[in-house]
C-alpha positions as CSV (number, residue, x, y, z in Angstrom):
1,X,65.2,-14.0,27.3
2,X,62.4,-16.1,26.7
3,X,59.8,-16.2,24.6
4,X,56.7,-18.1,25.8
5,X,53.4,-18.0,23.1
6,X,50.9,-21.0,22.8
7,X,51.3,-22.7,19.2
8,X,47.4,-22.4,18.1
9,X,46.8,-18.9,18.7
10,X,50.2,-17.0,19.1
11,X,49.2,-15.5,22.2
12,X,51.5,-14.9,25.4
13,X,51.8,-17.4,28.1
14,X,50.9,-15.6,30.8
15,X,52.0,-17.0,34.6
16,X,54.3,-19.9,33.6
17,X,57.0,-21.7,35.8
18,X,60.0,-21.5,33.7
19,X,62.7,-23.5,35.1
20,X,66.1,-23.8,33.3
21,X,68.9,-26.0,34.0
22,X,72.1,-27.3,31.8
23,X,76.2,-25.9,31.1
24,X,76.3,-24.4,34.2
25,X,73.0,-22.7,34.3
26,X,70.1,-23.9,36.9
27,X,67.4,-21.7,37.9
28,X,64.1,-20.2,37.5
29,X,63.0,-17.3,34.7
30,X,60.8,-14.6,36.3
31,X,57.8,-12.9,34.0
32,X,59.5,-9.4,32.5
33,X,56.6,-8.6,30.5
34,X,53.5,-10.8,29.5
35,X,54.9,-14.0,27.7
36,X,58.4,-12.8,28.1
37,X,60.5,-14.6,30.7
38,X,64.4,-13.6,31.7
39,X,67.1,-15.1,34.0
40,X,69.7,-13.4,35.7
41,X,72.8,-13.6,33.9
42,X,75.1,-16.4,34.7
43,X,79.2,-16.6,33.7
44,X,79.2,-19.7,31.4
45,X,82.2,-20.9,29.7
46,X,82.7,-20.4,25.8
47,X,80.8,-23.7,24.0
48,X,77.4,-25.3,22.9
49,X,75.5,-26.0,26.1
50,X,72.4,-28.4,26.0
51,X,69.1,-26.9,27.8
52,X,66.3,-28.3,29.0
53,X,63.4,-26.2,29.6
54,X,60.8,-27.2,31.2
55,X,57.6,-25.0,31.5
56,X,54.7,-25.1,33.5
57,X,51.5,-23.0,33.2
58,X,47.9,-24.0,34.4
59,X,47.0,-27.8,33.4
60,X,49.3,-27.6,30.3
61,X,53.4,-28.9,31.2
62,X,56.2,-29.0,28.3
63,X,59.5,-29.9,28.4
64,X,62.1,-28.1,26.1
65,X,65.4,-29.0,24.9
66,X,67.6,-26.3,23.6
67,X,71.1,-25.3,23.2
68,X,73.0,-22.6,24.7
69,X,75.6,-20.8,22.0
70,X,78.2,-19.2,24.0
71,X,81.5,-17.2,21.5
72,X,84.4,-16.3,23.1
73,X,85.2,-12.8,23.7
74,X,86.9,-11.0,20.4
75,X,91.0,-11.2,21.4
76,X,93.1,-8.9,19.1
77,X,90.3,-6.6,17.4
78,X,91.5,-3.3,17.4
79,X,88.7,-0.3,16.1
80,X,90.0,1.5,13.7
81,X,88.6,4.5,12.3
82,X,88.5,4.5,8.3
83,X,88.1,7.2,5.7
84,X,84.7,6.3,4.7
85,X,83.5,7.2,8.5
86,X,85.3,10.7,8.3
87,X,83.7,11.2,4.8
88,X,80.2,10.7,6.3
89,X,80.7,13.1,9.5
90,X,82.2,15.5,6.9
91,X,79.5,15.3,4.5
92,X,76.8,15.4,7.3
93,X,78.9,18.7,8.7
94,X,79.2,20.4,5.3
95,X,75.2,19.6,4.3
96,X,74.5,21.2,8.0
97,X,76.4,24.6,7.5
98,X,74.3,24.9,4.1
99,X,71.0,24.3,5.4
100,X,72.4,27.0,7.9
101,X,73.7,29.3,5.7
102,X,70.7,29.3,3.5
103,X,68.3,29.4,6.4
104,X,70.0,33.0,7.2
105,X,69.9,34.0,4.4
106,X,66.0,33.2,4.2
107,X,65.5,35.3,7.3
108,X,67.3,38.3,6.6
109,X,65.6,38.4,2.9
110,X,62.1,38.0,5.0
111,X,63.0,40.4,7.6
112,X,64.2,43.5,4.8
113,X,60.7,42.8,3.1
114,X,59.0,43.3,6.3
115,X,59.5,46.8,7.0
């Protein structure tokens, strides 16, 4: 995604030609939303690409330069779930059957004073 504002007044870019192109990647960005602009996704090889951007919208033209960060996939990482996870879901489970339990008890106290 794209961000596209003008530099004096912050305010979206609105209608631009956003062409990309560099590492593998060539191709226009279509408007999602007012000032923002997206490309499909493209399969790019793990590295630093260099960008250039170039944008056109009305009488104004800029040309960008960027780079592309791409990290490898995580190899190896295996999710492992600790103690301090199962203390939290334990704690939030313990805190809920006492709100419960003294809810109950709230309503049968207000429901003997009733009649």
């Amino acid at each position: 995604m794209l961000y596209l504002d003008r530099f004096t007044s912050n305010a979206p870019v609105i209608g631009a030609k956003v062409e990309i192109e560099g590492g593998g990647v060539k191709g226009a960005a279509a408007e999602t939303s007012p000032g923002v602009y997206a490309m499909d996704a493209v399969s790019v090889v793990p590295a630093k690409h260099p960008l250039t951007i170039s944008i056109e919208a009305g009488d104004s033209a800029d040309l960008l330069s960027a780079t592309l960060d791409v990290a490898p996939p995580p190899t190896g990482v295996v999710h492992v779930h600790g103690w301090s996870e199962w203390l939290v879901w334990l704690s939030t489970g313990v805190l809920v059957l006492f709100g419960g339990a003294l809810w109950a008890i709230r309503r049968r106290k207000q429901s003997k004073g009733v009649k």
